[in-house]
N, C-alpha and C positions, 0 to 999 in steps of 0.2 A: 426164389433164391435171394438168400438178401445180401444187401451189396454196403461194402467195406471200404472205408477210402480214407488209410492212417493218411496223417494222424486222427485219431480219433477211430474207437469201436472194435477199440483191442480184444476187448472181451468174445466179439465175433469168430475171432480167428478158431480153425479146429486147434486141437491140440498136436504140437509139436510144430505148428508151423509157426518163422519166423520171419520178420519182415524189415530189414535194415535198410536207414537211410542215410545219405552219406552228406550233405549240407555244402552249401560253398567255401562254410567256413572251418573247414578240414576234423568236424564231429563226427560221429559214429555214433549212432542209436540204432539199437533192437527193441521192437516190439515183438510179444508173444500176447497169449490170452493173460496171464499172469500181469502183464502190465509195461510199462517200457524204463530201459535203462539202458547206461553203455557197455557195449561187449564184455565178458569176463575172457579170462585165459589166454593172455599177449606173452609172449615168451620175447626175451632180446633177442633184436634182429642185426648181427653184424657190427655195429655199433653200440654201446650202452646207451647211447640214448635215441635210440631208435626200435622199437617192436612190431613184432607181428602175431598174426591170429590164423592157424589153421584152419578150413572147414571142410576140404578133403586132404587126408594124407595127416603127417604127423613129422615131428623135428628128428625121426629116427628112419624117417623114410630113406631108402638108397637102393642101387640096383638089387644088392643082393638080399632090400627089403621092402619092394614095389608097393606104393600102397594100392595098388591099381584101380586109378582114377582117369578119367578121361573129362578135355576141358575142348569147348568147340564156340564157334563163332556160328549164330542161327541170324536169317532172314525171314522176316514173317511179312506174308504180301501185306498191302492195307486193307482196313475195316476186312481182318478174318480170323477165326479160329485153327486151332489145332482139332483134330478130333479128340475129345476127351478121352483121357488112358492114362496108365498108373506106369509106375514104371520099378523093377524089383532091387533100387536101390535108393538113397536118400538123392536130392536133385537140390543144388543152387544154379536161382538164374536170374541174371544181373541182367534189369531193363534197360534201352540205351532212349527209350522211349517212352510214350505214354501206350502201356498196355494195362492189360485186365488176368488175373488167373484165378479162374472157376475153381472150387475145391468142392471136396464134399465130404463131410465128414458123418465119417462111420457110426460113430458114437450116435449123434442125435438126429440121423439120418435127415439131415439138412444141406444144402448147396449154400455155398459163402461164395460168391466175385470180389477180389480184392481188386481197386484199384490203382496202379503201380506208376510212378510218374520215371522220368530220367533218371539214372545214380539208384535206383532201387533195386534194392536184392531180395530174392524171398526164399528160403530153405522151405523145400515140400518133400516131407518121408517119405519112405520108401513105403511102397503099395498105398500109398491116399492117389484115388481119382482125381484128377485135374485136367485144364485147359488152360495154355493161353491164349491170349488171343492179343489184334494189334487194333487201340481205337483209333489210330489216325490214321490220313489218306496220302499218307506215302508210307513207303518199308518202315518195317521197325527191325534194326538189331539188338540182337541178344546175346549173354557171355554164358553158358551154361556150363557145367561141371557135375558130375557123378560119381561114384562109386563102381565099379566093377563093370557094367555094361555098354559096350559098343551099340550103333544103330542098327547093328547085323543079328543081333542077340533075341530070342525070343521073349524071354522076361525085361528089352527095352523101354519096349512101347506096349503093353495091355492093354488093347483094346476090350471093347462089350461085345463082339463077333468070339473074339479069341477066346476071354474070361468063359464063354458060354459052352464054346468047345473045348473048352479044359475044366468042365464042372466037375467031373467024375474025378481028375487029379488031385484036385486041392478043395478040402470043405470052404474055401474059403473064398473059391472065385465065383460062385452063382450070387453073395453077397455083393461083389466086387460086381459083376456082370449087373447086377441092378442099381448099382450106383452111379456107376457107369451112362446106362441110359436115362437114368435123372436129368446126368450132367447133358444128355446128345440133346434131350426135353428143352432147355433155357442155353444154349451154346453160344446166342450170338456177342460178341467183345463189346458192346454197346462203344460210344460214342463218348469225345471230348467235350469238356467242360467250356465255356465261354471266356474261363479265366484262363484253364490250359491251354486253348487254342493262342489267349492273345502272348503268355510266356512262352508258345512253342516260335511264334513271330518275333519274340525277342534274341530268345535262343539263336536262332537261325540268324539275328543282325549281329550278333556277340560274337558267332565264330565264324562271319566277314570280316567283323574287325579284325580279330584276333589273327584268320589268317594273312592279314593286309602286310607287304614284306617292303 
């Protein structure tokens, strides 16, 4: 699996996925394979001089035009994965930490691990296999957001058990079922950097201070 750690080896990412970083000093950058630049399509937010950017939902969204989206807060133990599985809508998920998310892309039938630091976002379409995983040794928190599916929903979570029992369904999932288990093959979130560990030791002194009243 070869492993990805923006900046740097854009070109790795499968296609469609993107990978934004948010800087302390209030930028915005997206990476795609295509190459990196700052978000397009800010519409005015409340004030003129102030914007935003949708990535689920739209500025026409309202009860009586749900964009039916669902936004959650995840816990992932340390040093683990998710079990790899696809999920039947587009997926943003904002790291609060240093994690890893396995992809696997269809196309060139390759595994890609991005590496994801704090303030990281990474849009992963709807039906690409993935995993995340958590490399440090305490919790990592997550902001997730989707498209149309609850946890309750069968096209949530696609596992390679599931994909295999719905071959007959859809020409599409014994591809997916073998992607799948690629992904189960190389699953572990590997481990922090020598330099992430000593910025996660910073981190952690920054928001002593910061909480200091």
């Amino acid at each position: 699996m070869r492993r990805v750690h923006p900046p740097g080896g854009e070109a790795e990412l499968p296609p469609g996925v993107e990978v934004y970083s948010f800087p302390a000093d209030g930028a915005a950058i997206r990476r795609t394979r295509a190459g990196v630049a700052e978000p397009d399509g800010f519409l005015p937010f409340i004030d003129p001089a102030q914007r935003a950017r949708y990535f689920i939902g739209d500025a026409a969204t309202s009860p009586e035009r749900p964009s039916n989206a669902t936004f959650k807060l995840g816990v992932v133990s340390p040093h683990s994965a998710f079990t790899p599985h696809a999920h039947g809508g587009e997926h943003f998920v904002l790291s609060l930490g240093y994690a890893s998310c396995g992809l696997y892309d269809l196309d060139t039938e390759r595994g890609v691990r991005v590496a994801l630091t704090p303030g990281t976002l990474i849009r992963i379409p709807a039906m690409m296999p993935h995993s995340f995983g958590n490399r440090a040794g305490n919790p990592l928190l997550i902001l997730a957001a989707n498209t149309g599916y609850g946890i309750d929903h069968e096209d949530y979570a696609i596992t390679a058990p599931a994909a295999e029992a719905r071959g007959a369904e859809n020409g599409a999932f014994p591809a997916l079922a073998k992607a799948l288990r690629a992904l189960e093959a190389d699953n572990g979130p590997e481990t922090m950097t020598w330099r992430e560990r000593i910025a996660g030791r910073l981190r952690r002194a920054a928001h002593r201070l910061e909480a200091r009243r």
